[in-house]
mmCIF file of the N, C-alpha and C atoms, coordinates in Angstrom:
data_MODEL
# 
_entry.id   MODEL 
# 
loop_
_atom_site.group_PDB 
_atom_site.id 
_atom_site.type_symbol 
_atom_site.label_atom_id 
_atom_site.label_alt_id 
_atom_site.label_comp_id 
_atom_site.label_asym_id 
_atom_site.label_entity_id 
_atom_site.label_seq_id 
_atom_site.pdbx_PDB_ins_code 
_atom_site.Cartn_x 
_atom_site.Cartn_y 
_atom_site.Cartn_z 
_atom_site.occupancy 
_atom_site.B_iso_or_equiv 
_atom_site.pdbx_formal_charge 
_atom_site.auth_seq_id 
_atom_site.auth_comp_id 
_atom_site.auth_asym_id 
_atom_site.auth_atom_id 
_atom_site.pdbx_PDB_model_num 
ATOM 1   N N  . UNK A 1 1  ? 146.534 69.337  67.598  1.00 0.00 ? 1  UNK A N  1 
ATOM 2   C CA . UNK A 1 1  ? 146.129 70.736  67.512  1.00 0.00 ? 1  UNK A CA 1 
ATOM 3   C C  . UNK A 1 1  ? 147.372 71.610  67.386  1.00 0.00 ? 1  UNK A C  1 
ATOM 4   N N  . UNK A 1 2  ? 147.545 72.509  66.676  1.00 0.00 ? 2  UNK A N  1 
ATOM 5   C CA . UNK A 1 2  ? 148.635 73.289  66.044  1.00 0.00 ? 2  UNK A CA 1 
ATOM 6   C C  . UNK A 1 2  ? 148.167 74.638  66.647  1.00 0.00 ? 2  UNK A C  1 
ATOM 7   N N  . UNK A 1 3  ? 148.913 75.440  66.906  1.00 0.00 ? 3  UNK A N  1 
ATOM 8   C CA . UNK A 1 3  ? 148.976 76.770  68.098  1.00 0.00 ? 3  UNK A CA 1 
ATOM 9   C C  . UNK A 1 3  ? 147.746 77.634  67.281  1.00 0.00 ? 3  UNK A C  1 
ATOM 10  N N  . UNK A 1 4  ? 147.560 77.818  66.245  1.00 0.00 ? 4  UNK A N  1 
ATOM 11  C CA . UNK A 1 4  ? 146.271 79.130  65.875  1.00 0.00 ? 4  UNK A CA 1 
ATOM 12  C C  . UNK A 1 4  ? 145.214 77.846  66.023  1.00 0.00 ? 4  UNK A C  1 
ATOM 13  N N  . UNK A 1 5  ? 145.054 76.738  66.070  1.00 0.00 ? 5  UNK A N  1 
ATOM 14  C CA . UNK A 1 5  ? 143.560 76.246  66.180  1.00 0.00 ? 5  UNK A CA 1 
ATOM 15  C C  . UNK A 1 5  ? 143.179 76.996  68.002  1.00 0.00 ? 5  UNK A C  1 
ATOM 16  N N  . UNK A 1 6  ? 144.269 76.633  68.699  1.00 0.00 ? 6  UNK A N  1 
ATOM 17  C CA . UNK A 1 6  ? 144.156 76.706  70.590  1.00 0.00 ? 6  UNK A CA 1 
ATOM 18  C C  . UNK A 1 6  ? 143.942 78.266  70.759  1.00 0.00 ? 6  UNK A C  1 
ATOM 19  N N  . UNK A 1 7  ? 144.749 79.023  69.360  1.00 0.00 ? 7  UNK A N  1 
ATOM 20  C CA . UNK A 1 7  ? 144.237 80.616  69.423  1.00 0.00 ? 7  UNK A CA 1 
ATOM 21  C C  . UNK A 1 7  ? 142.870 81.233  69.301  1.00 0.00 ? 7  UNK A C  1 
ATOM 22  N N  . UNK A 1 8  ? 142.629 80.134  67.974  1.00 0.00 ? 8  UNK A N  1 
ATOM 23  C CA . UNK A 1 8  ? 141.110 80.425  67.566  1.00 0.00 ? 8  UNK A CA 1 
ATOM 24  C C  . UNK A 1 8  ? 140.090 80.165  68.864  1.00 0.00 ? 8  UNK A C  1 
ATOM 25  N N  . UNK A 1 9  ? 140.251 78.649  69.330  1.00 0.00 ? 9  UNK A N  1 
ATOM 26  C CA . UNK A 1 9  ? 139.547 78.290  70.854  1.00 0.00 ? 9  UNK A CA 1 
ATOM 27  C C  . UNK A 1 9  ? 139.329 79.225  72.292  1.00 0.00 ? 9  UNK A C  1 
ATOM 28  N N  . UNK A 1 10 ? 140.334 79.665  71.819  1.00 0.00 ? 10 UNK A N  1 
ATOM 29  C CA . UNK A 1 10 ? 141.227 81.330  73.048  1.00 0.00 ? 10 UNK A CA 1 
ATOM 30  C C  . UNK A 1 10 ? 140.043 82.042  73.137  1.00 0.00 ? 10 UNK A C  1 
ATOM 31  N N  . UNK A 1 11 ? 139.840 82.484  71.584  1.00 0.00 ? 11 UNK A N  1 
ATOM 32  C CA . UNK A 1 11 ? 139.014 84.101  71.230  1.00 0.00 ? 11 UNK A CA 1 
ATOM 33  C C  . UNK A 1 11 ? 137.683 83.762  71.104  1.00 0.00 ? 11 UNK A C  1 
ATOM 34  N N  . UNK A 1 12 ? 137.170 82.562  70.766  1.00 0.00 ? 12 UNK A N  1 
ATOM 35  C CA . UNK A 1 12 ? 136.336 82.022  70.869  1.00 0.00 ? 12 UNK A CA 1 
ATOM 36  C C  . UNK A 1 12 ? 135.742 82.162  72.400  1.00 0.00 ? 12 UNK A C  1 
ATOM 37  N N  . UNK A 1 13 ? 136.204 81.363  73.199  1.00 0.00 ? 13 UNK A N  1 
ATOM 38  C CA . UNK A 1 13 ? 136.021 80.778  74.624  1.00 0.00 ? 13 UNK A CA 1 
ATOM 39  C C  . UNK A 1 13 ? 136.105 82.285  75.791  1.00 0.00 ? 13 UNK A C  1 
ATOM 40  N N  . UNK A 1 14 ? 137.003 83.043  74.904  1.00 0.00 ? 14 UNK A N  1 
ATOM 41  C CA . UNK A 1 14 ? 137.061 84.889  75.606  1.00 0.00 ? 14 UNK A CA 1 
ATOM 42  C C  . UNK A 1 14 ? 135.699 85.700  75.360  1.00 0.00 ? 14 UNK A C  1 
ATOM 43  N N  . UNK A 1 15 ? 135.333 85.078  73.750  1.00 0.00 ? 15 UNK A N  1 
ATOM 44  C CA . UNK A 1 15 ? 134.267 86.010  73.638  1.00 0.00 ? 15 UNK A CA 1 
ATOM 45  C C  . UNK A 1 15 ? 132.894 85.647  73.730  1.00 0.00 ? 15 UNK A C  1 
ATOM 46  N N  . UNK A 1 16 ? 132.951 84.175  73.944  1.00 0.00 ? 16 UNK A N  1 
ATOM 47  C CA . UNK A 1 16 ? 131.423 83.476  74.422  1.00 0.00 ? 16 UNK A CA 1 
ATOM 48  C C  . UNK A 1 16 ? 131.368 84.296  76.162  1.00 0.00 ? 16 UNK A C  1 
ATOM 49  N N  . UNK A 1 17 ? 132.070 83.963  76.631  1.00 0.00 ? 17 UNK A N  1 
ATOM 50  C CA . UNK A 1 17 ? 132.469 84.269  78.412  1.00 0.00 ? 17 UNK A CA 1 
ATOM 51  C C  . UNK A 1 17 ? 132.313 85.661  78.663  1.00 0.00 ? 17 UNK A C  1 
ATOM 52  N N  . UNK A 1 18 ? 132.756 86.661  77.583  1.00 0.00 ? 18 UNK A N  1 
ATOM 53  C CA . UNK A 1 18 ? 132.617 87.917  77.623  1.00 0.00 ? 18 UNK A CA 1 
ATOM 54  C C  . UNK A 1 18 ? 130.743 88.433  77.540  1.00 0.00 ? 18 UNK A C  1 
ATOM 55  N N  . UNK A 1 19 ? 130.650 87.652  76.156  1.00 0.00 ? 19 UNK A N  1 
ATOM 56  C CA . UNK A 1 19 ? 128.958 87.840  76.082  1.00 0.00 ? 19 UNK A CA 1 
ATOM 57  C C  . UNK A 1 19 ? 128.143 87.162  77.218  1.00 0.00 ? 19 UNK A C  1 
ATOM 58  N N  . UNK A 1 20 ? 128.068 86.221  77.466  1.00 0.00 ? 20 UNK A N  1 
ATOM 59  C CA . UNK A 1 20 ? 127.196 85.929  78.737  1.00 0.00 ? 20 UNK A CA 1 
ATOM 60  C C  . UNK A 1 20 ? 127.360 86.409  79.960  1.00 0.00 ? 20 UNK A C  1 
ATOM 61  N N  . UNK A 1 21 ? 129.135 86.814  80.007  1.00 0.00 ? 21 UNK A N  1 
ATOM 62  C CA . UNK A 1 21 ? 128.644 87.964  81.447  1.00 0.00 ? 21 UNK A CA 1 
ATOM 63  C C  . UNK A 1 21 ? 128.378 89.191  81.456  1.00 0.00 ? 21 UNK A C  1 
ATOM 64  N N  . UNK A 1 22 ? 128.099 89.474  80.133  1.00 0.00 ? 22 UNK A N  1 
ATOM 65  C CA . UNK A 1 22 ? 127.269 90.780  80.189  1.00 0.00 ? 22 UNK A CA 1 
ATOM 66  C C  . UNK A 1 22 ? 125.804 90.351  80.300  1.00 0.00 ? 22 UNK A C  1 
ATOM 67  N N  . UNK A 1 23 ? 125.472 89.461  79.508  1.00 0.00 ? 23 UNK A N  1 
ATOM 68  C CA . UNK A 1 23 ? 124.134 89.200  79.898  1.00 0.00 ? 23 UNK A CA 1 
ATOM 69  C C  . UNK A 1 23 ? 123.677 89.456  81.914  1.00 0.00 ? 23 UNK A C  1 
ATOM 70  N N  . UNK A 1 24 ? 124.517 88.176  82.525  1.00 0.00 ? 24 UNK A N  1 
ATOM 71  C CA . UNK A 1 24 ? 124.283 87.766  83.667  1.00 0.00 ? 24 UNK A CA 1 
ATOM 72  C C  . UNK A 1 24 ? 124.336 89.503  84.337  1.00 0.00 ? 24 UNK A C  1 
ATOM 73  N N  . UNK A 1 25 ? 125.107 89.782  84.324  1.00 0.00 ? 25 UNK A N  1 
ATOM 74  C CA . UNK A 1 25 ? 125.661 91.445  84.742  1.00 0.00 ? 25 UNK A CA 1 
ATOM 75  C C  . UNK A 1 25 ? 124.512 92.226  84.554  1.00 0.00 ? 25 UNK A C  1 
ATOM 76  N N  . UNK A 1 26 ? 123.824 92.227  83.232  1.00 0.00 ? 26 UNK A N  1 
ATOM 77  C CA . UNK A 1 26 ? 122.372 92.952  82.996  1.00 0.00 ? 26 UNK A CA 1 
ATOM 78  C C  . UNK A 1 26 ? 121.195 92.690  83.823  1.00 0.00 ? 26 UNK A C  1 
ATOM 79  N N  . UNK A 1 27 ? 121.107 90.933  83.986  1.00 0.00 ? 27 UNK A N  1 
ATOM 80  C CA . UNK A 1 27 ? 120.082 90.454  84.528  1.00 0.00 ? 27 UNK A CA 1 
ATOM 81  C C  . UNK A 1 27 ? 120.203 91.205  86.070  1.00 0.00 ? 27 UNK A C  1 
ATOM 82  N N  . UNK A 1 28 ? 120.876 90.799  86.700  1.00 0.00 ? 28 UNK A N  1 
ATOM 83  C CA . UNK A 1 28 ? 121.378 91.091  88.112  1.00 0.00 ? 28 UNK A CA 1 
ATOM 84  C C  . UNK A 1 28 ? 121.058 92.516  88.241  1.00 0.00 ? 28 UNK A C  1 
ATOM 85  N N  . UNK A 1 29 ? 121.460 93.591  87.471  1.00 0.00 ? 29 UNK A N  1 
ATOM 86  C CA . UNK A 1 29 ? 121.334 94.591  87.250  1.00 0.00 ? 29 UNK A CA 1 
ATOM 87  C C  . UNK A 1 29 ? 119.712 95.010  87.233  1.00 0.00 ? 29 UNK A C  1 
ATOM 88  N N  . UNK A 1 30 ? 119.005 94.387  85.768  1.00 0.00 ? 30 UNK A N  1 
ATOM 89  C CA . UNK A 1 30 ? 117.314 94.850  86.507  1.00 0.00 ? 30 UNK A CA 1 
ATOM 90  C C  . UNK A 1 30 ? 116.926 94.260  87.608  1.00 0.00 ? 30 UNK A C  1 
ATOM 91  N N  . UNK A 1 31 ? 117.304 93.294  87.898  1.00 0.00 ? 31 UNK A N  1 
ATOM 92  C CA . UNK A 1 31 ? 116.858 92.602  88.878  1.00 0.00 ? 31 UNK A CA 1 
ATOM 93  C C  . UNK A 1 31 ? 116.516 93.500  90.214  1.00 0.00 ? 31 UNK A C  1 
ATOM 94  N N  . UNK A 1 32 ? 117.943 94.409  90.477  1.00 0.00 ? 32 UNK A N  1 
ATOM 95  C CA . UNK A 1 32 ? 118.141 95.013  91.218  1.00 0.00 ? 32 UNK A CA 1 
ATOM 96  C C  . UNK A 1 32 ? 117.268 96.356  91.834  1.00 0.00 ? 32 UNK A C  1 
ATOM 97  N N  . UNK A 1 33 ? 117.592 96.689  90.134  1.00 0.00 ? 33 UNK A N  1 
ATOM 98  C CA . UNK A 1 33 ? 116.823 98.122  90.105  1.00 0.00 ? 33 UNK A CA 1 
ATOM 99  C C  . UNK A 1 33 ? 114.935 97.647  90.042  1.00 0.00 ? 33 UNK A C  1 
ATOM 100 N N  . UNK A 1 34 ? 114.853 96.567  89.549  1.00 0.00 ? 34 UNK A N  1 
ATOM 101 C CA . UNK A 1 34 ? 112.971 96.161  89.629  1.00 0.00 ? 34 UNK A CA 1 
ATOM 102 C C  . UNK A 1 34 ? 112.715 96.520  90.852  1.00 0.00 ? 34 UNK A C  1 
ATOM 103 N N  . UNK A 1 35 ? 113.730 95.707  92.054  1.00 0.00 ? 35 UNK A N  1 
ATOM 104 C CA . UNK A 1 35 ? 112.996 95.173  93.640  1.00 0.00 ? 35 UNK A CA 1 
ATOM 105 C C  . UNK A 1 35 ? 113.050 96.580  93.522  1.00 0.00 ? 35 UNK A C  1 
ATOM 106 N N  . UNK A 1 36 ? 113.706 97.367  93.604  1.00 0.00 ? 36 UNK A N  1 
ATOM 107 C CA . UNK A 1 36 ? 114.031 99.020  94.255  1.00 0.00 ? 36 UNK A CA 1 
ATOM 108 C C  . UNK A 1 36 ? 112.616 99.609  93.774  1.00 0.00 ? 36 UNK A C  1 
ATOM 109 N N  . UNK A 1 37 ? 112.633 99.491  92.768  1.00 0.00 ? 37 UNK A N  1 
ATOM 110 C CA . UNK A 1 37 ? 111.168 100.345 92.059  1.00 0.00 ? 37 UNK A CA 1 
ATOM 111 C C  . UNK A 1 37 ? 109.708 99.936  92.811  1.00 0.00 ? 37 UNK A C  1 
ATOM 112 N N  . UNK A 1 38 ? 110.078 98.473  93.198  1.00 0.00 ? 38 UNK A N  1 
ATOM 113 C CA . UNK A 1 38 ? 108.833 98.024  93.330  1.00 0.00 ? 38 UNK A CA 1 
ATOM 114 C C  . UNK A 1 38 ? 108.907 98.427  95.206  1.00 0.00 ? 38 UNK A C  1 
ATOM 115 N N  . UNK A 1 39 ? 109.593 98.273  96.235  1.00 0.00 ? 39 UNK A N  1 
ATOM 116 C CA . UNK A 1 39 ? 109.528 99.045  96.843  1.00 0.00 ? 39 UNK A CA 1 
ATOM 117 C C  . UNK A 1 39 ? 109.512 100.359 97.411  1.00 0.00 ? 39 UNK A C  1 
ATOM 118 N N  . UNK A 1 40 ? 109.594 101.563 96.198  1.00 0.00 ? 40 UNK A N  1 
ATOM 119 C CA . UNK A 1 40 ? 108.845 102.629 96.208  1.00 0.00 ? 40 UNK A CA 1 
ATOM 120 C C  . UNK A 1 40 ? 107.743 102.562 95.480  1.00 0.00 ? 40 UNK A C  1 
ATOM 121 N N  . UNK A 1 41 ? 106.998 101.526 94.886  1.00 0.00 ? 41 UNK A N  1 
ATOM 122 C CA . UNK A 1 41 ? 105.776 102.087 94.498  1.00 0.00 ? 41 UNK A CA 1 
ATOM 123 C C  . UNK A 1 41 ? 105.227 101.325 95.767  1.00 0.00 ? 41 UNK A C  1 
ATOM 124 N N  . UNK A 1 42 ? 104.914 100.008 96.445  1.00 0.00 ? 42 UNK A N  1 
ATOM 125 C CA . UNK A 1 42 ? 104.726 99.599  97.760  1.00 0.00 ? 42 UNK A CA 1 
ATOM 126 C C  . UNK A 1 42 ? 104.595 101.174 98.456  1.00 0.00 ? 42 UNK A C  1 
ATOM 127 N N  . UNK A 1 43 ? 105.497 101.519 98.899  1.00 0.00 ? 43 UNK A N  1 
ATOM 128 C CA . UNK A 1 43 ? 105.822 102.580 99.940  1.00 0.00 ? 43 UNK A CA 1 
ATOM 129 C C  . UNK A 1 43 ? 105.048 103.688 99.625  1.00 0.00 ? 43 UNK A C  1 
ATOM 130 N N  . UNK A 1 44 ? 104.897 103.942 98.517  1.00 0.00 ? 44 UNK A N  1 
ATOM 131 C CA . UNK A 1 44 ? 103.743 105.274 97.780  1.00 0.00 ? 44 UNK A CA 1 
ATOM 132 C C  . UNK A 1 44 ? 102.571 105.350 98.474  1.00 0.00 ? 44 UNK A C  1 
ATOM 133 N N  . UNK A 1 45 ? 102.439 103.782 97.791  1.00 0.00 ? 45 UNK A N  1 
ATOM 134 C CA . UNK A 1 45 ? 100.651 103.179 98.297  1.00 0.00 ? 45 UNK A CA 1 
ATOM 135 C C  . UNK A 1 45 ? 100.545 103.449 99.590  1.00 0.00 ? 45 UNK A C  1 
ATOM 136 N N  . UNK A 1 46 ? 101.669 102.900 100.478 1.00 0.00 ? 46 UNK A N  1 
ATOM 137 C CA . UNK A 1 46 ? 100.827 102.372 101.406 1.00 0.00 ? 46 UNK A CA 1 
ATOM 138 C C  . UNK A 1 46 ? 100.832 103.748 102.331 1.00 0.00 ? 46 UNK A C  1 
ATOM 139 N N  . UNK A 1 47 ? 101.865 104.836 101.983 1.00 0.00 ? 47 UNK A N  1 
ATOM 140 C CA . UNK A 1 47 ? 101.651 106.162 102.700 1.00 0.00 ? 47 UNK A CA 1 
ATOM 141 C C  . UNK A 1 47 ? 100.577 106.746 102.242 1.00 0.00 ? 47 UNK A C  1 
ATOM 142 N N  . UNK A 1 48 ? 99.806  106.328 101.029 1.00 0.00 ? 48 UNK A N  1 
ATOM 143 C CA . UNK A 1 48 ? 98.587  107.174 100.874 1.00 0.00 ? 48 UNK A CA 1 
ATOM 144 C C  . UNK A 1 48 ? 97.122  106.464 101.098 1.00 0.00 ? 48 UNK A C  1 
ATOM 145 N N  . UNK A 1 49 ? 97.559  105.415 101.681 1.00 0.00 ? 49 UNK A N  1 
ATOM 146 C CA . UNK A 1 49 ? 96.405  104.726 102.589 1.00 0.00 ? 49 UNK A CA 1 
ATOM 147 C C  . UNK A 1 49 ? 96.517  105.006 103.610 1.00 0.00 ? 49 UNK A C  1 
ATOM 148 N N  . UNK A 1 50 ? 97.820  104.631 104.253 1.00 0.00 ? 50 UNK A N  1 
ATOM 149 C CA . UNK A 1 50 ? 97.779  105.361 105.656 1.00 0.00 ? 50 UNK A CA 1 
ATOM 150 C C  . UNK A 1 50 ? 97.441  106.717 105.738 1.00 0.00 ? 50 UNK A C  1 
ATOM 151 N N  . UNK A 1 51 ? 97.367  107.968 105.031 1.00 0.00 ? 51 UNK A N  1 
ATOM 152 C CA . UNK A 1 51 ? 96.934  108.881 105.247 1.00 0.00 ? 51 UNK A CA 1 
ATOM 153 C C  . UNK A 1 51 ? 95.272  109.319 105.471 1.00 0.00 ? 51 UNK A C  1 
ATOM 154 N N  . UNK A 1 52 ? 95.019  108.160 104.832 1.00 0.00 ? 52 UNK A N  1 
ATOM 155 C CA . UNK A 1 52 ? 93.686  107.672 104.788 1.00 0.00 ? 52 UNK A CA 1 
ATOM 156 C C  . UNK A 1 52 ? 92.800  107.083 105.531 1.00 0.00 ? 52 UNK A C  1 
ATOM 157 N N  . UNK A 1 53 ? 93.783  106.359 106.654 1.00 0.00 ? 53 UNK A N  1 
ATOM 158 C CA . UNK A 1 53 ? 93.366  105.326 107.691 1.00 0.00 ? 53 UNK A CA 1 
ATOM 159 C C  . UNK A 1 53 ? 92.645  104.364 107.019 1.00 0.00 ? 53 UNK A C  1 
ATOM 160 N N  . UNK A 1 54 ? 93.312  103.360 106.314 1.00 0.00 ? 54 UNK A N  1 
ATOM 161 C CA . UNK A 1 54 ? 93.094  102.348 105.915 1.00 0.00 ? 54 UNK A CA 1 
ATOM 162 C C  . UNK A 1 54 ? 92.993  101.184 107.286 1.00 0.00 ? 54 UNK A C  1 
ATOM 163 N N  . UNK A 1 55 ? 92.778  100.254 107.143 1.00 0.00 ? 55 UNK A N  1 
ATOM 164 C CA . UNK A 1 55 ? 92.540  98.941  108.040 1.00 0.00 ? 55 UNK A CA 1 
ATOM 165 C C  . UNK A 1 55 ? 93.929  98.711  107.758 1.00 0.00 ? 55 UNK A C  1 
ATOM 166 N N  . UNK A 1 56 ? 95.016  98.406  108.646 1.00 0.00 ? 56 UNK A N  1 
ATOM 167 C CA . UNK A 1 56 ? 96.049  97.266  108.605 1.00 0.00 ? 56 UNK A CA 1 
ATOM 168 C C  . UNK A 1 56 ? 96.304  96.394  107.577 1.00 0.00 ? 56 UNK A C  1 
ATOM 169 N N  . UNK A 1 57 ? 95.373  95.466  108.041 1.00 0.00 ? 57 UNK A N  1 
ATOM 170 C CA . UNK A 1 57 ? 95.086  94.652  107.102 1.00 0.00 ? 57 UNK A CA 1 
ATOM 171 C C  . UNK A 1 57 ? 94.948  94.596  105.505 1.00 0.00 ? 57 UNK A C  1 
ATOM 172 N N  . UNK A 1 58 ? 94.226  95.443  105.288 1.00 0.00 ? 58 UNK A N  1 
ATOM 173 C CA . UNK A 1 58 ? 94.330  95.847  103.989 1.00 0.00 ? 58 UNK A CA 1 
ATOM 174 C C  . UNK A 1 58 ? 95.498  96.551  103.500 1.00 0.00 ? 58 UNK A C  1 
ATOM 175 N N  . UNK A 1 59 ? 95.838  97.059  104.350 1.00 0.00 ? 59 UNK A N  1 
ATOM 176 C CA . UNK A 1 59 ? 97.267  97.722  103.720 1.00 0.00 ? 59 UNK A CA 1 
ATOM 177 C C  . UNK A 1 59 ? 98.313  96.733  103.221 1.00 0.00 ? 59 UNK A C  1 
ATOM 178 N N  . UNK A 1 60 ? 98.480  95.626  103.856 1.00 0.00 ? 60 UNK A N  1 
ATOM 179 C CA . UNK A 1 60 ? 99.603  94.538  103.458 1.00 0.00 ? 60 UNK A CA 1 
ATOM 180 C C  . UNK A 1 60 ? 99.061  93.830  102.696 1.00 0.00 ? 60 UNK A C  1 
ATOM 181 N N  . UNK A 1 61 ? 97.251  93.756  102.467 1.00 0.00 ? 61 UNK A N  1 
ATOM 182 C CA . UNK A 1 61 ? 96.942  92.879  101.219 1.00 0.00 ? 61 UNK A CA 1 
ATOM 183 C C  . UNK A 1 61 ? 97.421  93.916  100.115 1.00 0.00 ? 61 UNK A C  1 
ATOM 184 N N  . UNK A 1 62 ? 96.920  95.150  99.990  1.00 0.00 ? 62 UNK A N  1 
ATOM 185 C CA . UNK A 1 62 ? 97.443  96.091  98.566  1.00 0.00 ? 62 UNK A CA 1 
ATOM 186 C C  . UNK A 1 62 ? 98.603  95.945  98.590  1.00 0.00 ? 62 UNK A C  1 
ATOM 187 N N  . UNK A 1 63 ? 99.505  95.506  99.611  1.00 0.00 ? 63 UNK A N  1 
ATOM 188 C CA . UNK A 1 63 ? 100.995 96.020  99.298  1.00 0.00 ? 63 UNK A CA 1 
ATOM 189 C C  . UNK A 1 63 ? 101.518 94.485  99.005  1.00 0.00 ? 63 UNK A C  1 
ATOM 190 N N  . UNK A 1 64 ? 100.695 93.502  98.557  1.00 0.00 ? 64 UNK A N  1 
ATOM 191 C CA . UNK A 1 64 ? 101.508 92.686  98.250  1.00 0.00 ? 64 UNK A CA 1 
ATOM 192 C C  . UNK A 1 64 ? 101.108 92.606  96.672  1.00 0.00 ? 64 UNK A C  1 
ATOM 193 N N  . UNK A 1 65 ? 99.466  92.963  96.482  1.00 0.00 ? 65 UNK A N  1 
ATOM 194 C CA . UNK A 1 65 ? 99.216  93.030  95.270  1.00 0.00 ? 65 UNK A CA 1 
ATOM 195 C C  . UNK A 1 65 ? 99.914  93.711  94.454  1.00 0.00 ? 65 UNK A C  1 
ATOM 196 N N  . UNK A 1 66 ? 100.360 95.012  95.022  1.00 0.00 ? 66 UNK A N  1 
ATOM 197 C CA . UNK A 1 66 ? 101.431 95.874  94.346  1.00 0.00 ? 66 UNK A CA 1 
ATOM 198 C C  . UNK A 1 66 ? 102.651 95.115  94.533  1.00 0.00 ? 66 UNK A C  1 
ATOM 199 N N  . UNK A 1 67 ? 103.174 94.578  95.216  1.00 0.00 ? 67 UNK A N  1 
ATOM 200 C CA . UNK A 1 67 ? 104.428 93.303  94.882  1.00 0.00 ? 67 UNK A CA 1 
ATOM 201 C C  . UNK A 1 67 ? 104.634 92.793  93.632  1.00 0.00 ? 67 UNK A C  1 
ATOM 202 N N  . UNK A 1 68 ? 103.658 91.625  93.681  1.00 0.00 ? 68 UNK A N  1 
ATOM 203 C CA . UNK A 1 68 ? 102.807 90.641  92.435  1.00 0.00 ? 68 UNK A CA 1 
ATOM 204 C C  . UNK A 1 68 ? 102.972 91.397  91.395  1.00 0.00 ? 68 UNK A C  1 
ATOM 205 N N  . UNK A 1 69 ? 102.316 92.642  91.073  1.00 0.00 ? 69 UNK A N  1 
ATOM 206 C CA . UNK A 1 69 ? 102.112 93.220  89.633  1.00 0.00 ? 69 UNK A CA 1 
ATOM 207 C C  . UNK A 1 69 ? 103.723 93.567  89.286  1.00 0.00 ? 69 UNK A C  1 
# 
């Protein structure tokens, strides 16, 4: 191997590594912001059942269904 093939491998191997950690970086990223969302819509619900006097019980079944979705 002669020095521009190990260059080419360089920019290559920089810019595969570059693109997938943006991917991974994105994923992590909704990931993040999903749980967050999905525990204020949880928290929505379940303050407007409780305002309601819902059963207990039912409150943690809706609030998981709202999880799930």
């Amino acid at each position: 191997m002669n020095k521009d093939e190990i260059s080419r491998y360089q920019d290559l191997l920089i810019a595969t590594a570059t693109e997938v950690g943006l991917k991974v970086l994105a994923a992590v990223a909704f990931w993040v912001i999903g749980r967050w969302l999905i525990g204020v819509a949880v928290s929505m619900v379940r303050a407007s059942l409780e305002r309601q006097k819902v059963d207990p019980t039912v409150l943690r079944y809706v609030g998981s269904i709202v999880t799930v979705t």
